[in-house]
N, C-alpha and C positions, 0 to 999 in steps of 0.2 A: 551480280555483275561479274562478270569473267574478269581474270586472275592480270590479263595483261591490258584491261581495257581501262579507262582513265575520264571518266564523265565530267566537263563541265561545262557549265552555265554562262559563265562571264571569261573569258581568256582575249588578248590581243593576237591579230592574223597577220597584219599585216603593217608599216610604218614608213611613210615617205615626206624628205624634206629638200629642199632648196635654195640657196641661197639664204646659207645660214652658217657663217662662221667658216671654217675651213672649204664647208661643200657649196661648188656653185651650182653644177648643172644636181637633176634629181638624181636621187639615192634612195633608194629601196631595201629595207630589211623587211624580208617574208621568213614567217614561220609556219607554212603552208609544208607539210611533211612531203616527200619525194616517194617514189615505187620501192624505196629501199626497204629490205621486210628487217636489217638488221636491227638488233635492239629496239624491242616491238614496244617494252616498259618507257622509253623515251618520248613516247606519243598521247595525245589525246585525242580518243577515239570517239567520235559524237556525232551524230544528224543536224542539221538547222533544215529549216522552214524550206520546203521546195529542193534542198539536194539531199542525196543519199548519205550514207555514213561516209566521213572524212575523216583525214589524220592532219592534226596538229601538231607542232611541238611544245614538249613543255620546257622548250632552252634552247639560246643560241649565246655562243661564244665569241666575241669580236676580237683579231688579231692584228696588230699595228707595231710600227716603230714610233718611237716617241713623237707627238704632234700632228701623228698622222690623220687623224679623225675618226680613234675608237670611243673618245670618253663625247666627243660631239655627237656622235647619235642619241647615246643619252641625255645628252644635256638637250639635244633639239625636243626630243619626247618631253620634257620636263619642262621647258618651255612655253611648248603647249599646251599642257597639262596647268601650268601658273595664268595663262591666259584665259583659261574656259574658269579657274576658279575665284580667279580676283579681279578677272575685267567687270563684274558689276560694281563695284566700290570706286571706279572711278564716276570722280561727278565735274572734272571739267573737264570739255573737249580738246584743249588744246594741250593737254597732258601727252607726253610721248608713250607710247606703248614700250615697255621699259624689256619686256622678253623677244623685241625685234633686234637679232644684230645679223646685218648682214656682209657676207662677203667682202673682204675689204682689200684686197689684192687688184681690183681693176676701177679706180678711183675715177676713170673717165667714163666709164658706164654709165647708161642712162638708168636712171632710178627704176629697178626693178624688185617690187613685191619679194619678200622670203615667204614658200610657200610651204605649208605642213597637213599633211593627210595620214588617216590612221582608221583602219578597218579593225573593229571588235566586235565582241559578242556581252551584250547584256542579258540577263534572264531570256538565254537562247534564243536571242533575236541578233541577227548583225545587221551592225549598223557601220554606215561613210561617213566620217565627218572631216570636213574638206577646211582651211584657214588658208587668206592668201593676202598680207599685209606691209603695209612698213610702217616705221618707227610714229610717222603719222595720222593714218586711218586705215582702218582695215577694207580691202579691194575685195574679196571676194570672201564670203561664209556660205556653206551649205550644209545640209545634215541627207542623209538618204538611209531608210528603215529598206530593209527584207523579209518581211513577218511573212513573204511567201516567196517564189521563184522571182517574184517580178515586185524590183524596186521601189518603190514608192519615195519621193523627191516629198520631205517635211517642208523645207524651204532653202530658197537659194535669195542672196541677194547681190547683187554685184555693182560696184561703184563706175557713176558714168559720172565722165568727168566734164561732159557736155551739157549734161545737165546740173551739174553739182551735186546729184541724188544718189538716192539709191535705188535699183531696179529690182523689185521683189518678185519673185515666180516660185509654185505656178503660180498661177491666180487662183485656183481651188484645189489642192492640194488634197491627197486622197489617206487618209491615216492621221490628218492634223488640221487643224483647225487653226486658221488667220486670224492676226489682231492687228489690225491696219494702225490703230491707237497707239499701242503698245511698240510696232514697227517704226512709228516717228517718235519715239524717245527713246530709242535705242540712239546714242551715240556714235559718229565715225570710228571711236578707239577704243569702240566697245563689243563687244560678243556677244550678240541675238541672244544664244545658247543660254549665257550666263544671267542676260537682261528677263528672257523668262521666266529662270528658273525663281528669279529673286520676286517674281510677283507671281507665283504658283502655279505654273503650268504647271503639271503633275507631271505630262504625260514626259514632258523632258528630265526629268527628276532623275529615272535612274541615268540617264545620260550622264549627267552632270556627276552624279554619286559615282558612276567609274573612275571618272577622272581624278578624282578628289581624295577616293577610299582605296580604289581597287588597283591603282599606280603607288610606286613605293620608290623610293630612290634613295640608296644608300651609297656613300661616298665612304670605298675603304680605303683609297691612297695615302700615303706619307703626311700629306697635308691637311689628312682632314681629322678631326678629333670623333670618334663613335662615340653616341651616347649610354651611358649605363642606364639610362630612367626605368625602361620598360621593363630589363631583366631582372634591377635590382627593385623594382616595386611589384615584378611576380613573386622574387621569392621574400621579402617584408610580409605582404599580402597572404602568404597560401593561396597566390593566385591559379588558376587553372593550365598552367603549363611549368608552374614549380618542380612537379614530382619530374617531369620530365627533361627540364633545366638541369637539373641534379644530375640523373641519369646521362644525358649527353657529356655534361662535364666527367661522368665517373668514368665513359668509354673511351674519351679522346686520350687516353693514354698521355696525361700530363701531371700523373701523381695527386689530383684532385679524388679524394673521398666524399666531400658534402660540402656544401657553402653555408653561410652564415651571414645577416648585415648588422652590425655593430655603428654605434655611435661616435664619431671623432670630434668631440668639442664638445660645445654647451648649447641645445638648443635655445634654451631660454633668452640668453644675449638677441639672439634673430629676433625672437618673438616681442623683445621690446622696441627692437631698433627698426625694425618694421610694422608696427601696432597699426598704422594709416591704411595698409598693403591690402588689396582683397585677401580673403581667408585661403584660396583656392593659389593664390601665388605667391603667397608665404609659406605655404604646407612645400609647394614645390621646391621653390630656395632654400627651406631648413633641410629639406632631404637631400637636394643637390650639394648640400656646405657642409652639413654635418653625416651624414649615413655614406658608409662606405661596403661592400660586398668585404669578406672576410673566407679566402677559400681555402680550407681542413685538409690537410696532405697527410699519408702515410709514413709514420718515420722509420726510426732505426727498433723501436716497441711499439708495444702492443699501443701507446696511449696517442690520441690522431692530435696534430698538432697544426692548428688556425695560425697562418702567416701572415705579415701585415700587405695590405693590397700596393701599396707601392717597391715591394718588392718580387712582385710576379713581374714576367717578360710581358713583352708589347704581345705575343701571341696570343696569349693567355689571357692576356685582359682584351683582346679584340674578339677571342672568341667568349668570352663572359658576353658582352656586350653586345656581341650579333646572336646570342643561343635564345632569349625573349623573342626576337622577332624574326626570326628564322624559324621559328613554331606556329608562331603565330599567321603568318604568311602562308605556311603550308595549309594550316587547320582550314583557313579563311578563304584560300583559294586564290589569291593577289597574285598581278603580276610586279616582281622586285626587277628593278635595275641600279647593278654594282656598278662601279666604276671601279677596277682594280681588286678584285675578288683576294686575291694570294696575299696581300701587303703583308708582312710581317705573321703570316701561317705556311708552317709545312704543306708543301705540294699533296702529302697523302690526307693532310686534313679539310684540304679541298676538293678534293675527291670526296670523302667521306660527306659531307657537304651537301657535294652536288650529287650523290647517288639518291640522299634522300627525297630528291626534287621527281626521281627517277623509279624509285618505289612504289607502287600502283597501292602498296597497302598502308605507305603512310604519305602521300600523297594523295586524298581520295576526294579534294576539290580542285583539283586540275589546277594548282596555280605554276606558274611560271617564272624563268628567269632567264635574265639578259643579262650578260658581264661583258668587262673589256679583263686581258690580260694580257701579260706576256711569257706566261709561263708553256713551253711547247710540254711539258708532262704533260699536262692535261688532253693534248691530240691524241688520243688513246682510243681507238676503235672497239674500245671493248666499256668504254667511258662513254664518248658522244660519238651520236651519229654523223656520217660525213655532210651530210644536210643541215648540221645543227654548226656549220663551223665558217664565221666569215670575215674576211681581210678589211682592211683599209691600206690606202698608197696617194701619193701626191704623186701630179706629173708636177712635169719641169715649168709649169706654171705657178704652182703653188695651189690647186685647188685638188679636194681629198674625193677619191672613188672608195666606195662600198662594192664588195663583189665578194660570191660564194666561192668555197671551197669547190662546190660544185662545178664550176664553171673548167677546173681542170681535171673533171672524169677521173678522177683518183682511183685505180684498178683495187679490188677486192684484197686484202691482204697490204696494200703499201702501206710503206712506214710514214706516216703520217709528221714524226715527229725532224724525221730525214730531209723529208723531201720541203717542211717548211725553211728547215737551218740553212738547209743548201740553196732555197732562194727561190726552189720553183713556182711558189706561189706569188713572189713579192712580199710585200709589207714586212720586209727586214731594213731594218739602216744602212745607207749605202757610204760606207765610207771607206775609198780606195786607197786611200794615203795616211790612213791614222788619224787620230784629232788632230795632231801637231804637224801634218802633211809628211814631215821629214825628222824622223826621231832620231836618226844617227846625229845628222848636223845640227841638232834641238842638243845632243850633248857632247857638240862640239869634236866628232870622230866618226869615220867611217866604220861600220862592223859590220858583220857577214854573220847573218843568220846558222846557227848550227841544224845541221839535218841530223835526226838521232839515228843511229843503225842499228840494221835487224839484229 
């Protein structure tokens, strides 16, 4: 495999949503790579079925002002992703489809469908899978395979409301095989997809297993808590990304020499007060209550000294907590979406981060990632490609557009980081007057800005 080339199997191309939350009309996130030859390592270089070799991205970076509609793309992808994996466990019809929320700024509209589409690749086949619903019954589901140049339609069904049914096509479908039976106990507020898979279509399986295994959603904002489970039961374990956990921690330059997990309290109290409890969620609650990560700094001697885990920084313990599956993601090939990548990490530890997404040698399953930020370091031309970098903005209506960096031809060499502060892109906070409109008469006095001199 050549040195800048990036092989994989399973990656997402492409994501489109509607009438979902901030966004009304469609919004498109493509990671379809551009003629750009810069930073060739930022790509995934692969053939499918019927085209020649393509370039993909392995990342796109979403930029916004607060509420603009960077963490709603992921939240819409996730949505659907909760849809295809838990619509078969409903079992009454009249249960609301609870991952529909649509647009809520034009209350006299007539009830229209929030619609979700998402082109990927499974064991190097891409596949369309189309969702067009409301809160209660799904209007339109389709699936379309490309196992060669020319589509092939698995099935479509779409809700007539003249008939009260549902409209199945084709009628003989070329790649999949019909179950007319199977078709009428499928539920209005339920997902074919999901309704299959749970009575053995095979052939839908890995479909289903993308959605399910190969989407990852990690929430790093303020608000959200990271979990330690996975990092801290590699390194308990001598799990298979342990020596490497280590190693990561020892480069990030945060005076980490090695970790350790140590015990805080008494397990045995758990183990009484839970005796009823499956084995399997007892084991977890005593680890989550009592085991804590324990990480060994270098001091002032020779002798390395374990500091107790509630006195490390919020940084330090978000990146403990992301280095598990930040391995694991890469090893496996997934595609991850952040919500708020930088929270409480140095801008160079995000970089560090995200090179290794970008690494062809430790990257060697092509997986992916999608963040929101607001950090403009990161616009670094020598970081992500200008292809790999896209906005969000509201008009004066209140509904949120997606659009590329691309879209303003950013000339070879511009400051990237300039030209977003200064506004040329949008998706900056427009505030002309300050939060308090009027800060001089806020403290009750007129004053005159000082200009500093040369």
């Amino acid at each position: 495999m050549d040195a800048k080339t990036c092989y994989s199997s399973s990656m997402i191309i492409q994501f489109s949503v509607s009438n979902y939350r901030c966004f009304r009309e469609f919004q498109t996130l493509n990671l379809t790579a551009s003629s750009d030859k810069s930073l060739p390592d930022n790509c995934i270089v692969t053939s499918l079925a019927g085209r020649p070799e393509r370039r993909w991205l392995k990342g796109a970076a979403i930029y916004g002002a607060n509420a603009s509609g960077k963490s709603t793309v992921l939240n819409a992808l996730k949505a659907l992703a909760g849809m295809v994996i838990h619509s078969a466990k409903i079992t009454d019809a009249t249960e609301p489809i609870r991952q529909i929320d649509p647009f809520a700024l034009c209350p006299d509209h007539p009830e229209v469908p929030t619609a979700f589409g998402v082109v990927f690749v499974v064991d190097d086949t891409r596949y369309e899978y189309r969702v067009a619903a409301t809160r209660k019954r799904i209007w339109h589901e389709s699936l379309r395979a490309f196992p060669s140049a020319r589509a092939q339609t698995w099935y479509a069904r779409d809700w007539s409301p003249e008939s009260a049914s549902y409209v199945w096509t084709p009628e003989r479908p070329t790649g999949f095989q019909r179950d007319p039976q199977l078709e009428s106990y499928t539920l209005s507020n339920m997902l074919f997809l999901s309704k299959a898979v749970a009575n053995n279509r095979a052939e839908l399986e890995p479909i289903f297993r993308w959605f399910k295994e190969n989407l990852v959603f990690l929430d790093m904002s303020a608000r959200s808590h990271l979990s330690l489970d996975y990092t801290l039961n590699q390194i308990e374990q001598q799990g298979e990304y342990c020596a490497s956990i280590k190693e990561l921690l020892r480069h990030a330059d945060i005076g980490v020499t090695g970790v350790e997990t140590i015990e805080d309290g008494s397990p045995e109290k758990v183990e009484k007060l839970f005796a009823d409890v499956p084995v399997e969620i007892q084991k977890r609650f005593i680890k989550e209550t009592w085991l804590r990560p324990s990480l060994i700094h270098a001091g002032m001697t020779p002798v390395q000294i374990p500091l107790p885990w509630e006195t490390e920084s919020a940084g330090t313990r978000r990146l403990f907590a992301l280095a598990g599956p930040w391995l694991d993601i890469l090893n496996r090939g997934k595609v991850v979406c952040i919500d708020e990548l930088e929270t409480s990490m140095h801008p160079h530890m995000v970089r560090e981060l995200l090179r290794l997404f970008f690494d062809p040698a430790v990257n060697t399953g092509g997986a992916q990632v999608i963040f929101t930020t607001h950090n403009p370091l990161l616009l670094d031309t020598t970081l992500l490609r200008r292809d790999q970098v896209w906005f969000t903005d509201k008009d004066n209506k209140g509904a949120a557009h997606l659009y590329p960096l691309t879209d303003y031809s950013p000339r070879k060499g511009e400051s990237l980081v300039r030209g977003y502060l200064s506004g040329r892109y949008g998706a900056l906070p427009f505030i002309p007057a300050g939060l308090l409109d009027a800060i001089p008469s806020y403290e009750g006095k007129e004053t005159t800005p000082e200009v500093p001199h040369d």
